[in-house]
C-alpha positions in Angstrom: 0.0 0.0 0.0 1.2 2.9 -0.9 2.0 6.3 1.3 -0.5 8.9 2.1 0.2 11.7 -0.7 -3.3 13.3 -0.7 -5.9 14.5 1.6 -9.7 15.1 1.3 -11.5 17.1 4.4 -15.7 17.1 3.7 -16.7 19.4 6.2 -15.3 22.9 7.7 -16.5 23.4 11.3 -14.4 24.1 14.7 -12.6 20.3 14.3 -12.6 20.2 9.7 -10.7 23.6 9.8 -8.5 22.8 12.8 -7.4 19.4 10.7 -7.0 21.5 7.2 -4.9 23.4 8.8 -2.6 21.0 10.4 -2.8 18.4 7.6 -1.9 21.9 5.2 0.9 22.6 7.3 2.3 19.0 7.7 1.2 17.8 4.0 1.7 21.1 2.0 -1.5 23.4 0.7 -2.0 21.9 -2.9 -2.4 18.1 -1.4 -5.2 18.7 0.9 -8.4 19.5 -0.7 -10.9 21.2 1.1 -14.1 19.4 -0.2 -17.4 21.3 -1.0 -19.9 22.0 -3.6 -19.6 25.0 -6.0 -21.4 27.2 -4.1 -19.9 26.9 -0.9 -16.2 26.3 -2.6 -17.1 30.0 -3.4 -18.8 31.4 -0.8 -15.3 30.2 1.1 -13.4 31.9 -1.0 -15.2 34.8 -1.1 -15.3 35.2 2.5 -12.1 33.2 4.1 -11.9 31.3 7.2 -9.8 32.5 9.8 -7.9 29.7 12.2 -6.9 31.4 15.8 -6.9 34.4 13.8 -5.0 33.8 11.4 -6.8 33.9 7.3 -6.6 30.2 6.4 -4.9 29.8 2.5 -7.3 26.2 2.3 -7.1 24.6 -1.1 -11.5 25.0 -1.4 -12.3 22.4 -4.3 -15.6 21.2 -6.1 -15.6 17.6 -4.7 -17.4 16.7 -8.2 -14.5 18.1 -10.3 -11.7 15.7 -8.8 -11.3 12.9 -10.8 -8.9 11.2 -8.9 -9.2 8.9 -5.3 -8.0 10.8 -2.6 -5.3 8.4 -0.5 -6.9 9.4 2.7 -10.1 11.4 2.8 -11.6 13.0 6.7 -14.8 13.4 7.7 -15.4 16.0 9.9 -19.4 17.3 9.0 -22.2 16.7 11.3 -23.7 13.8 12.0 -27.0 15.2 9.8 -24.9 15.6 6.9 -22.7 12.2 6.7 -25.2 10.4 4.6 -25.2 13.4 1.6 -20.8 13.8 2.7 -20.5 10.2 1.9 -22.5 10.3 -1.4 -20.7 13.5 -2.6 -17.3 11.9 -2.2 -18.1 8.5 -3.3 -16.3 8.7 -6.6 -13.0 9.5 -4.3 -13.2 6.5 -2.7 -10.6 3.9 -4.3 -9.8 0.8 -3.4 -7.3 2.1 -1.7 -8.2 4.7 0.0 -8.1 5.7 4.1 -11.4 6.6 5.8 -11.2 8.6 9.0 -14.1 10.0 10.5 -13.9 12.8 13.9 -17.8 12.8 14.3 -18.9 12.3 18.2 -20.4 9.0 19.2 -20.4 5.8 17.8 -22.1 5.4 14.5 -19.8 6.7 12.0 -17.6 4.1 11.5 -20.2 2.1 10.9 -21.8 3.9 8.4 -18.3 4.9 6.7 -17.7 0.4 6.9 -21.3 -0.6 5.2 -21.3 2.7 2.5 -17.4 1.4 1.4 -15.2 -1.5 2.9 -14.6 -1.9 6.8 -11.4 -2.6 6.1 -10.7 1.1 4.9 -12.1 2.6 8.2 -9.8 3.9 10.7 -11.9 4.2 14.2 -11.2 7.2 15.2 -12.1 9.9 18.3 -10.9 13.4 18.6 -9.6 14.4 22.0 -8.0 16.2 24.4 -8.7 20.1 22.0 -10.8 22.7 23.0 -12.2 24.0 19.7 -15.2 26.4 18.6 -15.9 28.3 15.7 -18.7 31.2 14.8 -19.1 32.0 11.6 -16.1 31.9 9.6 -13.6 32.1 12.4 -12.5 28.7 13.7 -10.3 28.4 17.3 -8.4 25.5 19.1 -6.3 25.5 22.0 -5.1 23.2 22.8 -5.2 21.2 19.6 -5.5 17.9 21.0 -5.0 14.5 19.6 -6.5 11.7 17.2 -7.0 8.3 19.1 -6.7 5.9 16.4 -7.3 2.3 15.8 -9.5 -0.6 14.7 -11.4 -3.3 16.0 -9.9 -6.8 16.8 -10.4 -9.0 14.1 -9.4 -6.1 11.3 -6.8 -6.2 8.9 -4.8 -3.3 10.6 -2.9 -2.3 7.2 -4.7 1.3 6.9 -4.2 2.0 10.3 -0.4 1.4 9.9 -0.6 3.6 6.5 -2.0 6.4 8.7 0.2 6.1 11.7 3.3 6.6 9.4 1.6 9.3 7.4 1.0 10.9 10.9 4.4 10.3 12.1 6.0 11.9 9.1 4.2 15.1 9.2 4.4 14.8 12.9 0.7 14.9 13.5 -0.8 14.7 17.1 -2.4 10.6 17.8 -2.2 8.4 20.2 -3.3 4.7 20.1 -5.8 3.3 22.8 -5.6 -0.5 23.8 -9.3 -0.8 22.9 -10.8 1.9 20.3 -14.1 0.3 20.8 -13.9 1.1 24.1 -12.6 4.1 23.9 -15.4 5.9 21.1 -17.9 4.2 24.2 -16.3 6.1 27.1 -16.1 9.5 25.0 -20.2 8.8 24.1 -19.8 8.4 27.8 -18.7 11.7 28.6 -20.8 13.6 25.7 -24.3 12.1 26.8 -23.5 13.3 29.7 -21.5 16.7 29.4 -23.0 17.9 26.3 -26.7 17.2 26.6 -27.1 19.0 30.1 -24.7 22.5 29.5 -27.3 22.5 26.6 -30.5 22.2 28.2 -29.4 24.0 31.3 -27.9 27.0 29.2 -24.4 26.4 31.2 -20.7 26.4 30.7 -18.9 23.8 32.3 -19.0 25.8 35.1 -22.4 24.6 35.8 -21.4 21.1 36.2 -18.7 21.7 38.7 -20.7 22.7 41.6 -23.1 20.3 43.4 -27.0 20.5 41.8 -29.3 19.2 39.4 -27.5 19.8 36.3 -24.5 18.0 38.1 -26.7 15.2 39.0 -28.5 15.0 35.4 -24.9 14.5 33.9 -24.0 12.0 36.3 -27.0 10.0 35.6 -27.1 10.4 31.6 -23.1 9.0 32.2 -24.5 6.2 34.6 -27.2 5.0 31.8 -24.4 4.7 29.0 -22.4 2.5 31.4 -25.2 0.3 31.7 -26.4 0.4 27.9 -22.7 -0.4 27.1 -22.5 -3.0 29.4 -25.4 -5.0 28.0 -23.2 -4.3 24.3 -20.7 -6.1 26.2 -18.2 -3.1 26.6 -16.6 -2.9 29.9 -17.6 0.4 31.1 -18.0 1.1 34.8 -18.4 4.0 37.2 -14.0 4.1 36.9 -15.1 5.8 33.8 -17.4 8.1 35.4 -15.7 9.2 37.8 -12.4 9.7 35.3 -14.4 11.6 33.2 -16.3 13.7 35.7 -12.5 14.5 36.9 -11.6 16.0 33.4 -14.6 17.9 33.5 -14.2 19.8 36.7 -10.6 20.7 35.6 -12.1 22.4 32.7 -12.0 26.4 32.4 -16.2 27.2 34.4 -16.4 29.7 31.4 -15.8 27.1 28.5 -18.4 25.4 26.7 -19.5 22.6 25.2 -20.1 21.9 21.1 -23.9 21.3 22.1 -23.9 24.7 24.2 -22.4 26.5 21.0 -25.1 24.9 18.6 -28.3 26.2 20.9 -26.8 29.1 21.2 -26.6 29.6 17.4 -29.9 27.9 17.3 -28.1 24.9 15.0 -29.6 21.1 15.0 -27.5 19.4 17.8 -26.1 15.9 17.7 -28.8 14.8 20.4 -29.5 11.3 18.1 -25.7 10.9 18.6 -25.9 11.0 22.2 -29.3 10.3 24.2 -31.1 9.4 20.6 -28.2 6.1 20.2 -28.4 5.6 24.3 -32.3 5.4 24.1 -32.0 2.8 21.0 -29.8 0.6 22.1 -31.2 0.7 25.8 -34.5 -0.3 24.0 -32.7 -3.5 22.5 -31.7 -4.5 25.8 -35.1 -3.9 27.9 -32.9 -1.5 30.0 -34.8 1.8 31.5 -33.0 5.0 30.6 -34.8 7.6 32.2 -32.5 10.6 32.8 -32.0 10.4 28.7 -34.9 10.3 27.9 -35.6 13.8 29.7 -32.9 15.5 28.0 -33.8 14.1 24.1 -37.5 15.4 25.1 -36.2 18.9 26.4 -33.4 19.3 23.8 -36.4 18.3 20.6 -38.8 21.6 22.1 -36.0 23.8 22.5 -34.7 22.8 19.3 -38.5 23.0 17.6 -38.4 26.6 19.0 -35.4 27.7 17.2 
């Protein structure tokens, strides 16, 4: 298998325009292509995108005017938007190519696995950045990490193609023991974390201090333990309480990506989080009340929008 020469990025929020520009940097301008239709190709150009302040000089391309597979191509849209990302890009897809996807929870991979070959997925969660972006201006700092790998049983040949592609540009990943695991502990933390600084209109601030929000994440976390358990993932309230420790060493005035979206009135990845809990707890006869408040509260503030 050949090295990693070329990059596709479909999708330019907080986490695609923090990735274009470190892939850019490591890779060189020309070989990552910044994938979008005409319209947006132009309105991007028209109107820049600015990285920690900085104007961002992003290669914007019509995905439907490449002709050629991209060696590795990231997906970094919403969850809402992976279904029309994936059949945008399909013709860059070779037989060949590395699929990476930084969406939250745990369905992307998946999706990437059935819509092209399992074999080409790299699992993949993004960690360890604080990143926003309004408008046209993107920020991250710190810039955090990939955590990388692929299920036991999988040919692991495009996950080695990407750690040395990462290694020579010296891009930021790390390589948990179990990815599976890991993409269920970060659900973990963002059914938890993101759902309630969105429905009670808080920073993280609001989930350090003792009270009902604190409580509501603790038991949205508690659920997912139990949901994963049943899935036969070895989640337990070591989880919870590592997580809950990350979140209390957070700045109170930062928030979460969930926070940012109601306050732009965006669609929120609730069906990633409480919407894949409620599923999957469903399956399993298990009772999930505390996430099923916050899908109900988070679909009528969203309906208000």
């Amino acid at each position: 298998m050949k090295e990693i020469k070329t990059v596709g990025i479909i999708g330019l929020g907080a986490l695609g325009t923090l990735y274009a520009h470190l892939l850019a940097k490591g890779l060189g301008r020309d070989q990552v292509l910044v994938l979008a239709d005409q319209a947006r190709v132009e309105r991007y150009r028209r109107e820049g995108v600015t990285f920690n302040g900085q104007l961002c000089d992003f290669n914007y391309t019509d995905a439907a005017s490449v002709t050629e597979p991209a060696d590795l191509l990231l997906f970094a849209v919403k969850f809402g938007g992976l279904e029309n990302a994936i059949a945008s890009c399909r013709h860059l897809v070779g037989p060949e190519t590395t699929l990476v996807s930084v969406l939250n929870g745990i369905a992307s991979e998946p999706m990437l696995g059935e819509a092209f070959s399992p074999e080409q997925v790299v699992w993949c969660v993004a960690q360890k950045m604080a990143a926003r972006k309004e408008g046209n201006h993107a920020e991250a700092d710190p810039l955090g990490e990939l955590a990388l790998g692929v299920p036991a049983g999988t040919n692991p040949a495009h996950l080695k193609r990407l750690t040395a592609f990462f290694d020579r540009i010296r891009f930021p990943y790390s390589l948990p023991a179990d990815i599976r695991t890991h993409l269920w502990s970060k659900l973990l933390c963002n059914t938890g974390c993101n759902q309630t600084t969105m429905v009670f209109q808080c920073g993280y601030g609001g989930l350090q201090l003792p009270g009902k929000a604190r409580d509501t994440m603790l038991g949205a976390m508690r659920e997912v333990v139990a949901v994963a358990n049943a899935e036969g993932i070895s989640l337990s309230e070591r989880d919870v309480e590592s997580w809950v420790s990350i979140i209390d060493s957070f700045p109170p005035e930062g928030m979460t990506s969930m926070r940012q979206d109601s306050l732009a009135h965006r669609k929120s990845e609730v069906e990633l989080f409480a919407g894949t809990v409620r599923r999957l707890a469903a399956k399993h006869s298990i009772a999930v009340p505390v996430n099923d408040w916050l899908y109900a509260q988070i679909q009528a503030m969203e309906a208000a929008y």
